[in-house]
C-alpha positions as a LaTeX table, in Angstrom:
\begin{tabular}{lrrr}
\hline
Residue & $x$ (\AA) & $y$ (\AA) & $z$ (\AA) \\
\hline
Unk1 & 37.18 & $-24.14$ & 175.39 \\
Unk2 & 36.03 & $-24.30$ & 179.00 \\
Unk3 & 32.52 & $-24.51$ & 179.92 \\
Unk4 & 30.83 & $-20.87$ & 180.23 \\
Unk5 & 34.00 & $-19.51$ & 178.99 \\
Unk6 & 33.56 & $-16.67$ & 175.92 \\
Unk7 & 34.87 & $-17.43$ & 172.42 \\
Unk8 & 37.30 & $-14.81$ & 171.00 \\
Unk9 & 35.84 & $-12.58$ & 167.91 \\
Unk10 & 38.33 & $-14.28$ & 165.56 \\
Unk11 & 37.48 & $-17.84$ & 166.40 \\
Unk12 & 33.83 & $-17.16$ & 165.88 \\
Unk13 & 34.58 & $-15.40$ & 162.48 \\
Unk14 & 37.17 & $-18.61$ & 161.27 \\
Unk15 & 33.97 & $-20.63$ & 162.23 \\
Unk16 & 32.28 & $-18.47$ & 159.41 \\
Unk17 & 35.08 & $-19.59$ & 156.48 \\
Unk18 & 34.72 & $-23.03$ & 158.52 \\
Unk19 & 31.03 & $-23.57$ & 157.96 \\
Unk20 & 31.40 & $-21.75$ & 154.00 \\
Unk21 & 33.77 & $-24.11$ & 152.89 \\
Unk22 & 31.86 & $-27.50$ & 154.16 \\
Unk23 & 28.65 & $-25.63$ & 152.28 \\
Unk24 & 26.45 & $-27.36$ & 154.55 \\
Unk25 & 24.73 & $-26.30$ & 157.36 \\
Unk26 & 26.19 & $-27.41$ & 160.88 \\
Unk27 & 25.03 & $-29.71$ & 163.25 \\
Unk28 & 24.01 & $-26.16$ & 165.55 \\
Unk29 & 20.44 & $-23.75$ & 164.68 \\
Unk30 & 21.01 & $-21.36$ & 161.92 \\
Unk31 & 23.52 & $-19.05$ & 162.40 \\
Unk32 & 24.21 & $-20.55$ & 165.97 \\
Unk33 & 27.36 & $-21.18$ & 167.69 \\
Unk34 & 28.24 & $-21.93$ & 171.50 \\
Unk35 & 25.29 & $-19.53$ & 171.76 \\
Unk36 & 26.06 & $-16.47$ & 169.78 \\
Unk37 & 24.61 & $-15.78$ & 166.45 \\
Unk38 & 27.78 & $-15.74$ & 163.66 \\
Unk39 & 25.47 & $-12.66$ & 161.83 \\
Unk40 & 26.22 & $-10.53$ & 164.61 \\
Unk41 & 30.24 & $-11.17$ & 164.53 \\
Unk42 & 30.50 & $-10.45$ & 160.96 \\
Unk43 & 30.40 & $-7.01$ & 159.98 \\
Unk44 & 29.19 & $-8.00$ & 156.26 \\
Unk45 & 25.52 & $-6.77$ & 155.87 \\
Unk46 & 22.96 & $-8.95$ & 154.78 \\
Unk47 & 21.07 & $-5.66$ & 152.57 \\
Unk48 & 23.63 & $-3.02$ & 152.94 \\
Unk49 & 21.93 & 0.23 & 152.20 \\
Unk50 & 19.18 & $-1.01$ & 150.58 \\
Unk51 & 19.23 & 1.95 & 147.86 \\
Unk52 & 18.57 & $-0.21$ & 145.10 \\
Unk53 & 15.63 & $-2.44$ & 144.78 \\
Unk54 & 16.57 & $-5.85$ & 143.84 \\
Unk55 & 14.94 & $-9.30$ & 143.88 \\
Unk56 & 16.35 & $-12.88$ & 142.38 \\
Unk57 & 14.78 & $-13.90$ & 139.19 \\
Unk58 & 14.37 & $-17.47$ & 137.64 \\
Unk59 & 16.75 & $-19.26$ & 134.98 \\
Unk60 & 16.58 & $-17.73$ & 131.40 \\
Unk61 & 15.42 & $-14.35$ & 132.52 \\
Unk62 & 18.15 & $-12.08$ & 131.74 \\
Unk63 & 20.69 & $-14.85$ & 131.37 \\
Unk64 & 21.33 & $-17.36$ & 128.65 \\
Unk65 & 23.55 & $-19.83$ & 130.33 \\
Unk66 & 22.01 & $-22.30$ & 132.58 \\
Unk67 & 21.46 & $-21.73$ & 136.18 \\
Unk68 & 24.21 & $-23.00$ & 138.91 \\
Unk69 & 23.65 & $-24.39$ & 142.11 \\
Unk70 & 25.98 & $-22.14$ & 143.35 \\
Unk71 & 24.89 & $-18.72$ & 141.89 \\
Unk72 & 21.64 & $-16.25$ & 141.30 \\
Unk73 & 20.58 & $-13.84$ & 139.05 \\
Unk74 & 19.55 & $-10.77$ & 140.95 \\
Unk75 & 17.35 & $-8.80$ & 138.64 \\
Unk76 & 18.08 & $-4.72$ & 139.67 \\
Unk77 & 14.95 & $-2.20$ & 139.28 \\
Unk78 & 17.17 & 1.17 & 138.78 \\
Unk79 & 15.14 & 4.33 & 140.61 \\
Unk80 & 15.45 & 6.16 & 136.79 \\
Unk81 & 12.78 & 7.16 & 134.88 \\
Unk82 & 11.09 & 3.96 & 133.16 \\
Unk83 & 12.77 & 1.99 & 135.65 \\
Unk84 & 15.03 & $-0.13$ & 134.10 \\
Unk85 & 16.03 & $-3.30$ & 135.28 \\
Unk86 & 20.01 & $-4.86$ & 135.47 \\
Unk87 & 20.42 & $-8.28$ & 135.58 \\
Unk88 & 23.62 & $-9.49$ & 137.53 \\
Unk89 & 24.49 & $-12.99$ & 138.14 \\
Unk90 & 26.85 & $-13.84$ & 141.28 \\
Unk91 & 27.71 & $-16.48$ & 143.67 \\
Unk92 & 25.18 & $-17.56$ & 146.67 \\
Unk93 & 26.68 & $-17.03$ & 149.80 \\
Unk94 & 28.59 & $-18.81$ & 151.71 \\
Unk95 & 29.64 & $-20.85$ & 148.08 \\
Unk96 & 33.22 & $-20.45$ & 148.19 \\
Unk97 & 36.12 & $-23.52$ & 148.03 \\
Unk98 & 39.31 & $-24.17$ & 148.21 \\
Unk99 & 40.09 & $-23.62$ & 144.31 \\
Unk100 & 39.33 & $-20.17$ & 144.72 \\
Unk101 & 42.28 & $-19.61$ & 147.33 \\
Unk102 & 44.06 & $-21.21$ & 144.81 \\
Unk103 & 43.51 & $-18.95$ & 142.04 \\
Unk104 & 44.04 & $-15.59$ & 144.95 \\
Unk105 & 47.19 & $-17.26$ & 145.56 \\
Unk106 & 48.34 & $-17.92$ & 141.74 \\
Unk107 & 47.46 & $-14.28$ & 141.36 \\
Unk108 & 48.40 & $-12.81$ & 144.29 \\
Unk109 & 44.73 & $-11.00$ & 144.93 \\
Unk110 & 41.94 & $-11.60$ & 147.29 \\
Unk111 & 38.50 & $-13.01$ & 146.66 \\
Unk112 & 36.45 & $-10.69$ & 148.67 \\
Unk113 & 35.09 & $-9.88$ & 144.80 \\
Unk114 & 33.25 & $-13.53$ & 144.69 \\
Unk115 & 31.82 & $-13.44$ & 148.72 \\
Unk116 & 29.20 & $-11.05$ & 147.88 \\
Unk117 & 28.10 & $-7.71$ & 146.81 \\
Unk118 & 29.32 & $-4.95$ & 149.31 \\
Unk119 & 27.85 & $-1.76$ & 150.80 \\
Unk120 & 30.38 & 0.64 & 149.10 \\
Unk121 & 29.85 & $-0.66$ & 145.48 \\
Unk122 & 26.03 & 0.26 & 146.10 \\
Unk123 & 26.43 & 3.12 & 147.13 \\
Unk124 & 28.80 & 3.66 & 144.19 \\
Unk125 & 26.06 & 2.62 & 142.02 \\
Unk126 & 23.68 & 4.89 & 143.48 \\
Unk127 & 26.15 & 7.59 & 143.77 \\
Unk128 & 26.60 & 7.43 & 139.70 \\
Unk129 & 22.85 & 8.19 & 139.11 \\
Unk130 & 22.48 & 11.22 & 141.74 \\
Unk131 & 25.88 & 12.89 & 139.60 \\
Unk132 & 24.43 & 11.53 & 136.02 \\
Unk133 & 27.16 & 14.89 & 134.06 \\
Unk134 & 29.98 & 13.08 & 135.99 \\
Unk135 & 30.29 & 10.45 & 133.91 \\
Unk136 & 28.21 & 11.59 & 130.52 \\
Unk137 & 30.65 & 11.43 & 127.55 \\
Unk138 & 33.22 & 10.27 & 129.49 \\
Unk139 & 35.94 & 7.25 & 129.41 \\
Unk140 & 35.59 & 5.41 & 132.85 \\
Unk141 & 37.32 & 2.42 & 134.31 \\
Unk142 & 36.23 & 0.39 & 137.50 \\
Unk143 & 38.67 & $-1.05$ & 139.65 \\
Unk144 & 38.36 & $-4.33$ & 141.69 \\
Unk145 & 35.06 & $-3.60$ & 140.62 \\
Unk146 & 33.83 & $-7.53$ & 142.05 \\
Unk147 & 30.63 & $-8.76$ & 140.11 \\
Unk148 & 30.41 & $-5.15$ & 138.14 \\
Unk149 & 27.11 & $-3.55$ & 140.01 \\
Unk150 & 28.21 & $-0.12$ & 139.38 \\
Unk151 & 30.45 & $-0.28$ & 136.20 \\
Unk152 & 26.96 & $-1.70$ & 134.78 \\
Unk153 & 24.67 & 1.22 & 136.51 \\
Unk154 & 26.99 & 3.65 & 134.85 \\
Unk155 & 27.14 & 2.17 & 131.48 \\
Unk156 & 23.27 & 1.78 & 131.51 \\
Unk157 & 22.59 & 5.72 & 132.93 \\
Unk158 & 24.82 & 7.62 & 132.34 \\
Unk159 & 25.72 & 7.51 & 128.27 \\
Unk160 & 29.30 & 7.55 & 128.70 \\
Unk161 & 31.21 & 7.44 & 126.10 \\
Unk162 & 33.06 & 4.26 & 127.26 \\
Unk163 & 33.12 & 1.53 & 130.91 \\
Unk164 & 35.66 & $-0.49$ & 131.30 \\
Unk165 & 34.83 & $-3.01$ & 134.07 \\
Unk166 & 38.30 & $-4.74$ & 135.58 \\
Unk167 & 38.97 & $-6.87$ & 138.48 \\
Unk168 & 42.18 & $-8.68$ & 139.70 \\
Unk169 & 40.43 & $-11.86$ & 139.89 \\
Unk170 & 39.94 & $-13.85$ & 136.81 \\
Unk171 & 37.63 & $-15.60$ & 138.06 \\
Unk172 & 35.55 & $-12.38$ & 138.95 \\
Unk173 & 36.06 & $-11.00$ & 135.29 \\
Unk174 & 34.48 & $-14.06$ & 134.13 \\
Unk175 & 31.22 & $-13.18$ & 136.05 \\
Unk176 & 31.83 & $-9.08$ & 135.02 \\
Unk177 & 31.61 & $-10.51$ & 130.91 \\
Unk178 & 28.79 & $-12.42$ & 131.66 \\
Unk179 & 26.82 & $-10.07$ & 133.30 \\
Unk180 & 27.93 & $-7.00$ & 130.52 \\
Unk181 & 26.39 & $-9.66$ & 128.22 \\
Unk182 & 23.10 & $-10.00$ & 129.81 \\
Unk183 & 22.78 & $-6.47$ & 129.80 \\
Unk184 & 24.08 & $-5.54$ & 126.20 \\
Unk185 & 20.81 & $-4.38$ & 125.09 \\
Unk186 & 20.45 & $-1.87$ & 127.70 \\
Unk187 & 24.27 & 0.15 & 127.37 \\
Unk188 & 22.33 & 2.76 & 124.35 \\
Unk189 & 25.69 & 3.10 & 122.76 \\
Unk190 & 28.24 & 3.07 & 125.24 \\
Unk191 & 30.83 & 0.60 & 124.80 \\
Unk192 & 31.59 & $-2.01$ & 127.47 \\
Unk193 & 34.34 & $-4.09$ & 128.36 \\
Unk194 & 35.53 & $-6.47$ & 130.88 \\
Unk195 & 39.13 & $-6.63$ & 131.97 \\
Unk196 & 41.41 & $-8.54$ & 134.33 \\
Unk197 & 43.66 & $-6.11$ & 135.58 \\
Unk198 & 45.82 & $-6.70$ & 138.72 \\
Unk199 & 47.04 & $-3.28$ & 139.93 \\
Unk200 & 50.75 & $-4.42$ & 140.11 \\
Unk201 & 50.56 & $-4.70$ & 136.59 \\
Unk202 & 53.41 & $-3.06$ & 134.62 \\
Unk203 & 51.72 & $-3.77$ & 130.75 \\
Unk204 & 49.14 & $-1.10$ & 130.70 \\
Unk205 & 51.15 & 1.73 & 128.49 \\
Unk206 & 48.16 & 1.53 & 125.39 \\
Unk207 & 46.03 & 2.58 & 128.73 \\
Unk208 & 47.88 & 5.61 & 130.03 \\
Unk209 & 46.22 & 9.01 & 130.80 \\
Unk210 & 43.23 & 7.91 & 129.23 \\
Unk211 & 40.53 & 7.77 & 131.46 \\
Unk212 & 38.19 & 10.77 & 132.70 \\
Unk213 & 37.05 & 9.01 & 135.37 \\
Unk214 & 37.75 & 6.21 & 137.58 \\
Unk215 & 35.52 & 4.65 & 140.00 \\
Unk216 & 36.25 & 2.41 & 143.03 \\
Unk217 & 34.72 & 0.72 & 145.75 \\
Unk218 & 36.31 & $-0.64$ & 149.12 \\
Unk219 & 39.56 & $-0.92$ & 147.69 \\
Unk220 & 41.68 & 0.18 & 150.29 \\
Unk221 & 40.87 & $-2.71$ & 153.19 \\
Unk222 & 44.37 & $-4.46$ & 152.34 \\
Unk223 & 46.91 & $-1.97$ & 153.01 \\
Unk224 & 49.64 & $-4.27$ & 151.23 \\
Unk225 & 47.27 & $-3.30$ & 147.53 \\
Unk226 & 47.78 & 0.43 & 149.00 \\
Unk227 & 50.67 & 1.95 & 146.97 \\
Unk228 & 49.72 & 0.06 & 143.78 \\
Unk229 & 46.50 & 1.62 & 143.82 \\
Unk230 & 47.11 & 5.21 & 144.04 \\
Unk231 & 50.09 & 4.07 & 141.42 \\
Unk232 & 47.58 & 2.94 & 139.12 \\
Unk233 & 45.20 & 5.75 & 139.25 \\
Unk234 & 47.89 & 8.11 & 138.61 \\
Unk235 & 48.51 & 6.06 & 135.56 \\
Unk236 & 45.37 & 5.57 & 134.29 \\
Unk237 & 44.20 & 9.35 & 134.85 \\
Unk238 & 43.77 & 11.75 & 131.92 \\
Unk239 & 46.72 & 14.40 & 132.59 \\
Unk240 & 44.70 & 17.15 & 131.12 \\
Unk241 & 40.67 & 18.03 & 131.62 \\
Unk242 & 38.88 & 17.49 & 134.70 \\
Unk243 & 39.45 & 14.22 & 135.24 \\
Unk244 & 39.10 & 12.53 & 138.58 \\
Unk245 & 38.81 & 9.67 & 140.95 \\
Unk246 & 35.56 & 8.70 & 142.54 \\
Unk247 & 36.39 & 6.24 & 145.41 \\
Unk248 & 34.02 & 5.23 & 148.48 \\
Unk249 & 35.79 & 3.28 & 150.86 \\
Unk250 & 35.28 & 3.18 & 155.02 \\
Unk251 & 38.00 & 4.18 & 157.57 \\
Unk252 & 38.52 & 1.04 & 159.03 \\
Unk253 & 41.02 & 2.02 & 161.71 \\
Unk254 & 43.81 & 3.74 & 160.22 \\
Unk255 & 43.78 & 1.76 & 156.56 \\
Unk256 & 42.08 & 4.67 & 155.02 \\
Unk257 & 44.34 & 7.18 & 156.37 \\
Unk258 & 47.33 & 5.16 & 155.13 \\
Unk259 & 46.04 & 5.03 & 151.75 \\
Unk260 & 45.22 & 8.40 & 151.64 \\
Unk261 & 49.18 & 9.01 & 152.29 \\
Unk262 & 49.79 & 6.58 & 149.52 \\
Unk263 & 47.53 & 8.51 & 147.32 \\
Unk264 & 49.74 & 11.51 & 148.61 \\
Unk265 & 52.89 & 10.24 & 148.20 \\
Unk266 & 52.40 & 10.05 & 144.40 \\
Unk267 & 51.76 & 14.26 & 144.07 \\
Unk268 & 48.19 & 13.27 & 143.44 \\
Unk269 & 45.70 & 15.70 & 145.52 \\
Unk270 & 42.54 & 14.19 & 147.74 \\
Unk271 & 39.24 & 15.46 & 149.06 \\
Unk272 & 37.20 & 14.49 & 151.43 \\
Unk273 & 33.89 & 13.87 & 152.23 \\
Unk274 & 31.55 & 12.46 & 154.80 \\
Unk275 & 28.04 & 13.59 & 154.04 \\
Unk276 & 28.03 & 13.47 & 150.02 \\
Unk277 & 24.23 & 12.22 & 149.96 \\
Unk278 & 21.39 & 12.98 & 152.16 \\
Unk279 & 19.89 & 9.80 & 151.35 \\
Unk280 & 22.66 & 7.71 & 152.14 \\
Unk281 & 23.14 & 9.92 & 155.39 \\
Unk282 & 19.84 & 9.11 & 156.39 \\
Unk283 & 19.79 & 5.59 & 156.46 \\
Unk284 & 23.76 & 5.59 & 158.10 \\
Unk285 & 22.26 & 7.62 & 160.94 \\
Unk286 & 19.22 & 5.02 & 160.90 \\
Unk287 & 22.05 & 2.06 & 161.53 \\
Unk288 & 23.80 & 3.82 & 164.04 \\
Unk289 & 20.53 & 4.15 & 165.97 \\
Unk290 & 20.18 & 0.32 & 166.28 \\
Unk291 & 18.48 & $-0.69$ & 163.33 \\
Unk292 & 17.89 & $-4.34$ & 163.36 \\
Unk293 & 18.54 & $-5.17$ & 159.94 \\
Unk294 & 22.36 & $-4.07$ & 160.51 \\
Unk295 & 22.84 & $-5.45$ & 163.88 \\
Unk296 & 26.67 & $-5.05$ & 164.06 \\
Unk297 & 26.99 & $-1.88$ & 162.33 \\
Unk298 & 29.71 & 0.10 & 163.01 \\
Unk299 & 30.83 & 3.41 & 161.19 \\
Unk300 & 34.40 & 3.15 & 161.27 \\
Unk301 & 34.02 & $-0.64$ & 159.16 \\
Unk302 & 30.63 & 0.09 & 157.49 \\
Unk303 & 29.94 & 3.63 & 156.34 \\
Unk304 & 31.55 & 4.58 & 153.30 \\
Unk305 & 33.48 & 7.98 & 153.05 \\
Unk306 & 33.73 & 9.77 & 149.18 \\
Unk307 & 37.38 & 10.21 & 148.33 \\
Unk308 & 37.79 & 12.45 & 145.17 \\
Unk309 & 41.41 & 12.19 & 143.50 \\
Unk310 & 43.22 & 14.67 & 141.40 \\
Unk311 & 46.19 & 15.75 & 139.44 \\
\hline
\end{tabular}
């Protein structure tokens, strides 16, 4: 690059992946490069929403496996009465390596579930215990659910009947098992199960029309996942009842819209909506304003919309 000249947006954002998989810091300040600060070219937030307080706990509290280098255990204080508390263990950032582009590519998925936990699935979570009949009694299934944040909030809130927490990613589902075992004690009767389930996936005919519910978060950024994921909710979907699909994913351009089409295409029917919780409406109009603790927030890439799915 020439002196004084500006770096293109996608050569700062490979220097992210760069600097993630030597997992050690580089020879520049913190979060430095050719003078611009790499926080401000990715869109990933730090807190997100910040509608769940959280804090990372020690080894052996909430966990019975020995603490990794390379994860924490975030200890989650629900906003329900008594406050209970959900343990999830994940990967520090920036911790990813080559073997896990290995395993996307043996499986044909994407490891956005391992990088960290996103904005959507929060709001997910938090969505669940504003809309606590929604899933009471109820069968649900996550998909792509990543480390299981709001499979877990609904099997510890809402007494359904039954959460099934699936990913794509094996490697994910590992982390979803362990983390439905830390928090066994807190499901009061509601069965809980992980699952690897890749939405291509042709063997799922003891899982047809079974689910009231299915919940997903930022599922629709690869538009080449698109069609099998409006195929699979049609499959999965209880044909009779008021079942539905609860799905909070951003615009981001026209991805949305093209899923939405997809979702179309298979004679399944699609609402709508942008302002779904006042809290959450709040804080997005907060961000927009120039809140510092989302310095690159955009609406179009950051604020999830609520897309509800029907036969």
């Amino acid at each position: 690059m020439e002196p004084g000249q500006t770096p293109k947006l996608s050569s700062l954002r490979w220097q992210i992946l760069r600097r993630a998989l030597r997992q050690r810091p580089s020879s520049a300040p913190d979060n430095q490069c050719d003078g611009f600060r790499l926080e401000s070219i990715s869109r990933r937030a730090r807190y997100g929403f910040d509608l769940i307080p959280w804090h990372v706990v020690g080894e052996g509290r909430g966990v019975s496996d020995s603490f990794s280098d390379r994860e924490a255990c975030l200890c989650y204080t629900l906003p329900l009465p008594n406050s209970p508390m959900l343990f999830l263990r994940q990967r520090w950032e920036a911790s990813v390596d080559l073997h896990d582009f290995e395993v996307c590519n043996q499986y044909d998925i994407d490891n956005t579930g391992l990088v960290c936990q996103w904005p959507s699935e929060e709001i997910l979570a938090y969505y669940s215990m504003s809309h606590l009949s929604s899933f009471r009694g109820k069968k649900i299934i996550e998909l792509g659910s990543g480390y299981g944040l709001a499979g877990l909030v609904i099997a510890m809130a809402t007494e359904a009947s039954e959460v099934v927490i699936s990913d794509g990613n094996p490697q994910v589902v590992d982390y979803i098992q362990r983390n439905i075992d830390a928090n066994s004690a807190s499901f009061n009767g509601t069965t809980v199960k992980s699952m690897i389930l890749h939405w291509d996936q042709h063997e799922i005919a003891d899982m047809v029309g079974t689910f009231d519910v299915i919940v997903a978060s930022d599922c629709t950024f690869f538009k080449k996942f698109h069609k099998s994921l409006a195929q699979i909710i049609k499959h999965l979907l209880k044909e009779n009842g008021p079942a539905k699909a609860i799905l909070f994913n951003p615009k981001r351009g026209d991805s949305l819209d093209m899923f939405l089409a997809a979702v179309k295409d298979t004679g399944l029917q699609f609402n709508l909506n942008e302002t779904y919780d006042m809290e959450v409406w709040k804080r997005h109009m907060k961000f927009i304003s120039g809140d510092p603790s989302w310095p690159n927030y955009e609406p179009d890439h950051c604020y999830p919309l609520l897309i509800s799915i029907t036969r």
